[in-house]
C-alpha positions as a printed Julia matrix, in Angstrom:
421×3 Matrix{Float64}:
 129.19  101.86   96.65
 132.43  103.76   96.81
 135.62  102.0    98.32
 134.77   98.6    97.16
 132.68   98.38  100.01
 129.16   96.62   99.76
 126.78   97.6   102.25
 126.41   94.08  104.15
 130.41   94.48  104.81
 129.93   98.35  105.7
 127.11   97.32  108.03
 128.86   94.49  110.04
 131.72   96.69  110.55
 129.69   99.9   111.46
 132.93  102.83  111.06
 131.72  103.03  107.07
 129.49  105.62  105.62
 126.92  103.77  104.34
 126.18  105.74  101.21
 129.8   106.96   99.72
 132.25  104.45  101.94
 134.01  106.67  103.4
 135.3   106.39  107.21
 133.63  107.57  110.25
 136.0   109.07  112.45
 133.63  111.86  114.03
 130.8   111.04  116.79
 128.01  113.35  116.67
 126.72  111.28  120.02
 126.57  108.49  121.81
 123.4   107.63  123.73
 124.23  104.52  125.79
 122.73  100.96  125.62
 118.86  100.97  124.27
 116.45   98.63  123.18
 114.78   99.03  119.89
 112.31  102.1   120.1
 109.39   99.91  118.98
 109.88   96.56  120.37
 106.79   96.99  123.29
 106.71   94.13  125.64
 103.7    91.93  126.82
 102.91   91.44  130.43
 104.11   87.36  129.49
 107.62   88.62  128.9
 107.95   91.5   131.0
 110.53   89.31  132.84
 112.03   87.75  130.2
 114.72   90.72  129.51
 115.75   92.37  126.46
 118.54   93.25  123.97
 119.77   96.51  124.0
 122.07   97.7   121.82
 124.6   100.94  121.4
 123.28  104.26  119.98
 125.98  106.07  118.5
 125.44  108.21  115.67
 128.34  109.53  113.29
 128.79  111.82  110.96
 130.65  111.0   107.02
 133.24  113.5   106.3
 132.34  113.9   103.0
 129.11  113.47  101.79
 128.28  114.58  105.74
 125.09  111.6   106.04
 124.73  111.64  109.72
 123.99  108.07  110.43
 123.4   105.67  113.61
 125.48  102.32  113.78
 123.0    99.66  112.31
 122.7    96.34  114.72
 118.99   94.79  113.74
 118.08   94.33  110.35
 115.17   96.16  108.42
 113.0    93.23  108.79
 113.3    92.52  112.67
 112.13   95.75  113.36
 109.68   97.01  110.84
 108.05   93.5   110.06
 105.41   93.52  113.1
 105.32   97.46  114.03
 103.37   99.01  116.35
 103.1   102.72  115.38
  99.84  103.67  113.45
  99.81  107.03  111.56
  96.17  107.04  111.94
  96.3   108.12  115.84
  97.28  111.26  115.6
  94.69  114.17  114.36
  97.54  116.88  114.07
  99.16  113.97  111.27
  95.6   113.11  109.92
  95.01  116.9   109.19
  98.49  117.59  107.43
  98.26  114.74  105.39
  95.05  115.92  103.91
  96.34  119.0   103.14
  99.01  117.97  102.01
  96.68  116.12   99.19
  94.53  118.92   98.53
  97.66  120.83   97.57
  99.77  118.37   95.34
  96.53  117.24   93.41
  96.32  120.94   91.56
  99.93  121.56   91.83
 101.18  118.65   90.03
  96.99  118.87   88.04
  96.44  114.71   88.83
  93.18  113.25   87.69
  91.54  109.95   87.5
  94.03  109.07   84.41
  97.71  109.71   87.21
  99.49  107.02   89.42
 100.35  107.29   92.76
 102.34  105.56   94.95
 103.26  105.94   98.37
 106.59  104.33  100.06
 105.67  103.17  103.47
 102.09  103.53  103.27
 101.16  102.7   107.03
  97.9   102.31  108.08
  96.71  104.1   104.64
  96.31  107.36  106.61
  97.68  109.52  103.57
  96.7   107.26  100.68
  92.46  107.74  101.55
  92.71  111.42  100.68
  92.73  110.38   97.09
  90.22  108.46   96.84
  87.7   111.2    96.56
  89.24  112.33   93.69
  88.97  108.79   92.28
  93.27  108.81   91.37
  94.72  104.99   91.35
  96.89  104.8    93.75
  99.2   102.12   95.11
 101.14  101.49   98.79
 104.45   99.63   99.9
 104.78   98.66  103.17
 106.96   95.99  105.37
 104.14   95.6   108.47
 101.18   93.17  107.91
  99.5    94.28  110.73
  99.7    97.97  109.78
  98.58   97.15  105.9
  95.45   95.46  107.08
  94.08   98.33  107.89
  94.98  100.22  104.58
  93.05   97.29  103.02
  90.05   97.96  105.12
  89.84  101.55  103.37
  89.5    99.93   99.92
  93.98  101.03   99.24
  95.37   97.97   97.6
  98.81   97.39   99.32
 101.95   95.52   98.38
 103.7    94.32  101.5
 107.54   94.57  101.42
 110.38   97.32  101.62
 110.9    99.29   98.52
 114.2    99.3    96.88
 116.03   98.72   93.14
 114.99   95.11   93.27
 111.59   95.89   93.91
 111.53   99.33   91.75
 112.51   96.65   88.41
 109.63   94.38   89.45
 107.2    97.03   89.38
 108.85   98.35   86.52
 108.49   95.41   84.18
 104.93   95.11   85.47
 104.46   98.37   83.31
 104.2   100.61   86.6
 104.81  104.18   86.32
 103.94  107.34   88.89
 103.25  110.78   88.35
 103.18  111.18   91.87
 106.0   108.91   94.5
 105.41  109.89   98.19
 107.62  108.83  100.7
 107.08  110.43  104.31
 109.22  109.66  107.48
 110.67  106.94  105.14
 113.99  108.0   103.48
 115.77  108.22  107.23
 114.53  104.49  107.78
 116.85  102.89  104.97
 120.0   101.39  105.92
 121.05  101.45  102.23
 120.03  104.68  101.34
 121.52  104.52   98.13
 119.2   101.55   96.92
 116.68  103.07   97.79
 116.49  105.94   95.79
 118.21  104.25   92.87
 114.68  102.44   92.86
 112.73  105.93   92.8
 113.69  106.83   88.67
 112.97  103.52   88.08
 109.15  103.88   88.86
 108.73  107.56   88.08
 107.14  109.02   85.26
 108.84  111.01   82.83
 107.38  114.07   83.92
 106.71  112.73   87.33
 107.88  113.99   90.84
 108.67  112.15   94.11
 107.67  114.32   97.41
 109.41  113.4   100.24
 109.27  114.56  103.99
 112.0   113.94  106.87
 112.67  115.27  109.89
 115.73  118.24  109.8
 119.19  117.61  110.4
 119.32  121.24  111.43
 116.42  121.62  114.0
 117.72  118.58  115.27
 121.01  120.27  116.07
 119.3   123.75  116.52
 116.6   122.45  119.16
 118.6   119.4   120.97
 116.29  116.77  119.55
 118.17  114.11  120.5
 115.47  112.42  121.23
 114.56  111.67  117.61
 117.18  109.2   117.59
 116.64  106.12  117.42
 117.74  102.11  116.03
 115.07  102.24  113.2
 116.47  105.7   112.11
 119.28  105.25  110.35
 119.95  108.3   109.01
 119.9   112.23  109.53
 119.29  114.13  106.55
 120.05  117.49  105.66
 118.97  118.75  102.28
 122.84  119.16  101.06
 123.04  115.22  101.81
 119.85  114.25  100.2
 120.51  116.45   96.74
 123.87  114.55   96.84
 122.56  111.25   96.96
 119.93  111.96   94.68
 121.69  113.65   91.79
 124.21  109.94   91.73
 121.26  108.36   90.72
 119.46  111.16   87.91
 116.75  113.28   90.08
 117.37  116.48   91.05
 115.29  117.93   93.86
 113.5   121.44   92.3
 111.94  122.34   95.71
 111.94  122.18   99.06
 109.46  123.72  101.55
 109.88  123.67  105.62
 107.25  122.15  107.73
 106.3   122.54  111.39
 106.16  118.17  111.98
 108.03  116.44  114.01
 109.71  119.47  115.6
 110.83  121.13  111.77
 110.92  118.9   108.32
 111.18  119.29  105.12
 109.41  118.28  102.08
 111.67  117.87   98.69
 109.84  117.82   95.25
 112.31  115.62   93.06
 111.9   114.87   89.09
 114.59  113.48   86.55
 117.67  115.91   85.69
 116.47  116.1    82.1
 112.65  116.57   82.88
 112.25  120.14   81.72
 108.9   120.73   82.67
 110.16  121.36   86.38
 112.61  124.2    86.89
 114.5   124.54   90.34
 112.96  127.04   93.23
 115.55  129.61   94.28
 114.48  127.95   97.79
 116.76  124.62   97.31
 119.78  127.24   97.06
 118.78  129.66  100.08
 118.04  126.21  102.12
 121.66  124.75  101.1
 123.52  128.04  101.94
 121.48  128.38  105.19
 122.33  125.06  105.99
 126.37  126.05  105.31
 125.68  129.73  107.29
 124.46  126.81  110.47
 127.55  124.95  110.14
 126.46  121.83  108.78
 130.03  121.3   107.0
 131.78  121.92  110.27
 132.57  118.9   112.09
 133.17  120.82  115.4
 128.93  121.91  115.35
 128.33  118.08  115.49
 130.66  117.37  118.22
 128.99  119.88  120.77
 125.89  118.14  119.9
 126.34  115.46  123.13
 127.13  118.16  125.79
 123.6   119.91  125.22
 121.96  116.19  125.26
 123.74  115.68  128.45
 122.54  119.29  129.98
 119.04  118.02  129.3
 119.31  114.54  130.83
 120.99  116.55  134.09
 118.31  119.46  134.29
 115.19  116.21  134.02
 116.39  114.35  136.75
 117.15  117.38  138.66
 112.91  118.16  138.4
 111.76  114.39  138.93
 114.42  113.94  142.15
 112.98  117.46  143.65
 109.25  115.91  142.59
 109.35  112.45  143.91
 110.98  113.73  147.03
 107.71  115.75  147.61
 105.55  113.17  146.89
 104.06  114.19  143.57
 103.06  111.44  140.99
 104.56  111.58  137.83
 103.09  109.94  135.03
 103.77  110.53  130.77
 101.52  110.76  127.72
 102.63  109.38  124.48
 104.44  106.15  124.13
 106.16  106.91  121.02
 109.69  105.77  119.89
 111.42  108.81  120.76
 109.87  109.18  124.58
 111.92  105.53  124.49
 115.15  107.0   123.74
 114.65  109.96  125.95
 113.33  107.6   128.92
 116.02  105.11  128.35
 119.18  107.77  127.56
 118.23  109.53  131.21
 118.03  105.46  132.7
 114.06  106.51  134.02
 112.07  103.84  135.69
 108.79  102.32  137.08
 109.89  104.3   139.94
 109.64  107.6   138.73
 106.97  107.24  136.45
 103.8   105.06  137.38
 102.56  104.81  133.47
 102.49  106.67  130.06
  98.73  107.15  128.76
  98.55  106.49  124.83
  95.76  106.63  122.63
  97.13  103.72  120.31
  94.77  100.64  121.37
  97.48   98.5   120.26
 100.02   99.85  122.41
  97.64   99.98  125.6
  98.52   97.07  127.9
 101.74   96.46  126.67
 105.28   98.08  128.4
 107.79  100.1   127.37
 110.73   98.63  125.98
 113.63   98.89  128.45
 112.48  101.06  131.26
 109.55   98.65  131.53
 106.59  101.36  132.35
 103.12  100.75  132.27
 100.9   101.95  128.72
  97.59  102.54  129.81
  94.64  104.23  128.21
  93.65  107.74  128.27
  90.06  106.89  129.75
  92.07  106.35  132.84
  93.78  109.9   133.16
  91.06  111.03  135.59
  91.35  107.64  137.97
  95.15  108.22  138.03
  95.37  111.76  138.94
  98.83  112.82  138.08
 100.47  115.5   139.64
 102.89  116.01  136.6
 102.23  114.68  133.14
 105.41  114.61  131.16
 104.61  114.9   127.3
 106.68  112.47  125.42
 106.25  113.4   122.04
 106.85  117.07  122.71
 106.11  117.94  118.99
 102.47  117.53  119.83
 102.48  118.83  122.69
  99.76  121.65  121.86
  97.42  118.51  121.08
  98.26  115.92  123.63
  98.08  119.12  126.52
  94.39  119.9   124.9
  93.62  116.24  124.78
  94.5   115.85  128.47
  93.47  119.46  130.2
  91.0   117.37  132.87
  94.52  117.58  134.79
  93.77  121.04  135.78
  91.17  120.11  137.98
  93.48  118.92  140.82
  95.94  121.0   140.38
  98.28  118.75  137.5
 101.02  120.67  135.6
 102.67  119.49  132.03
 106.45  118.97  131.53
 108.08  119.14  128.36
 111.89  118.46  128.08
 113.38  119.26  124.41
 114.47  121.64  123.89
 114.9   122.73  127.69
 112.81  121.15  130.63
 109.44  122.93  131.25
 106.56  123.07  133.23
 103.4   124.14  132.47
């Protein structure tokens, strides 16, 4: 850590980048008070109140890691967690092609090690067991990892890191294959993390890696993606800096459509020659310089589109309610929390959000306190207006839920512009 700084100090003190040290001086937004995304209450405590804590994101002026103020350790929030991978088909259905490609690409057989960072429920890992390849998961959430274990993936439970990378290391562990998806913007200390990654890897091995875009997230208003347990917002230019201080260099990157425009690094070690470099890492870096993604001023405009979107929402649901129409949401996922929360929505504009997630049915939203009920009850509800949440799938969840039709319901998405349909 540059600056003398160690990241506990940087932490408690929140106006540090948390990777280089440097000072945060620009505000990319701030959201308001929240609660943690994932912290769903039971019907004991519904009265019981919550914390809620500021959501501010910054930006580092020179290694440009757009980062969120960090208030809750790793381990309050990702030790019991509620979201299962497994739920969504759209997820289920890139992750297995996502196997059937890497397998030939990287030619893995029954003799390669694989290890995925942040395993979940397992949803990625079963994909290799037809091809009979050892793998291995890490994850923090007992609950989630029991159900890994049920599909036969033997799990480690705990965060991944240096410390952890060395104990696998002198266990004799090495990967040909280290995936980490949606995991790399969950790190506070994104530095350790990754310094754990050559540690583990084979010499010819290569980490793939998946996060959501800094630039869509800019380009499309996402603000919504924001959240406590994200602690980072990662542009390629960012993660090729971090990961070149600690020997990988990333010799690939491909776009993807989830979670509303990712991207997927391929990483090996600088002196593995058996990988040479795309000429797509160097047309994503300069289009992500032709965006402005160096420019301090693009980040700073960043709030006043957030705001438009708050402004135009409760424009709709004031003209709605007014008339009498029931409003109700699908999808009680972490960033429908920030978005519910950031516009200050209520039990009294929406009467419930359905969610397929068994776990999640029964419980409450965190802050806004609304109602998660199950999709078997769509048709008993009869919504006039369905508001999709997680707008990223909202081809799916608008398929899933089309019995709204019948009476007459309509869909409304928000990001990156309110929209009914």
């Amino acid at each position: 850590m540059e600056n003398g700084k160690g990241i506990e100090e940087i932490d408690m003190e929140n106006g540090y980048c948390r990777f280089c040290g440097e000072k945060l001086e620009t505000t990319m937004i701030d959201l308001g008070l929240s609660p943690l995304s994932n912290e769903y209450v039971t019907a004991k405590d519904i009265y019981r109140g919550q914390f809620f804590y500021p959501l501010v994101v910054h930006v580092c002026p020179k290694c440009f890691l757009t980062q969120a103020a960090m208030y809750q350790q790793p381990e309050q929030i990702f030790g019991e967690y509620q979201y299962f991978s497994s739920f969504s088909s759209s997820w289920l259905e890139h992750c297995k092609e996502y196997v059937s490609m890497i397998v030939p690409r990287l030619k893995l057989n029954e003799s390669s090690h694989v290890l995925e960072i942040a395993c979940n429920d397992g949803y990625l890992l079963q994909y290799f067991l037809p091809y009979h390849i050892p793998v291995k998961g890490i994850d923090p959430a007992k609950n989630v990892i029991e159900k890994a274990a049920e599909r036969g993936i033997p799990v480690e439970c705990g965060f991944f890191d240096e410390d952890s990378a060395q104990a696998m290391s002198a266990n004799g562990e090495r990967y040909d294959l280290i995936i980490g998806n949606n995991v790399l913007a969950h790190v506070p200390d994104i530095g350790r993390f990754v310094a754990g990654l050559p540690v583990v890897l084979g010499e010819t091995g290569t980490v793939t890696m998946e996060f959501p875009h800094l630039m869509r997230l800019l380009e499309y208003a996402q603000f919504d993606t924001i959240y406590h347990e994200h602690f980072s917002y990662l542009s390629l230019g960012t993660v090729c800096t971090v990961f070149e201080r600690y020997g990988l260099k990333i010799y690939d990157v491909e776009e993807l459509p989830t979670h509303g425009g990712s991207l997927r690094i391929y990483a090996a070690h600088v002196e593995d020659p058996s990988h040479s470099t795309s000429g797509r890492v160097e047309e994503m870096l300069q289009r992500e310089c032709d965006f402005g993604l160096r420019d301090m001023a693009v980040y700073r405009s960043f709030s006043q589109r957030a705001s438009r979107i708050k402004l135009d929402t409760l424009s709709l649901f004031a003209e709605l309610k007014r008339n009498n129409k029931k409003i109700m949401a699908f999808g009680a996922a972490a960033k429908g929390n920030t978005f519910i929360n950031y516009c200050g929505i209520k039990r009294d504009i929406i009467d419930g959000v359905f969610d397929s997630n068994i776990h999640k049915q029964g419980l409450y939203l965190p802050g806004s306190l609304i109602p998660i009920l199950s999709p078997d009850t769509l048709k008993e509800q009869r919504p006039d207006y369905l508001l999709i949440l997680p707008w990223n799938l909202s081809r799916e969840i608008a398929e899933s839920a089309s019995c709204i039709r019948e009476w007459g319901g309509k869909f409304i998405t928000c990001i990156p512009e309110v929209r009914v349909f």
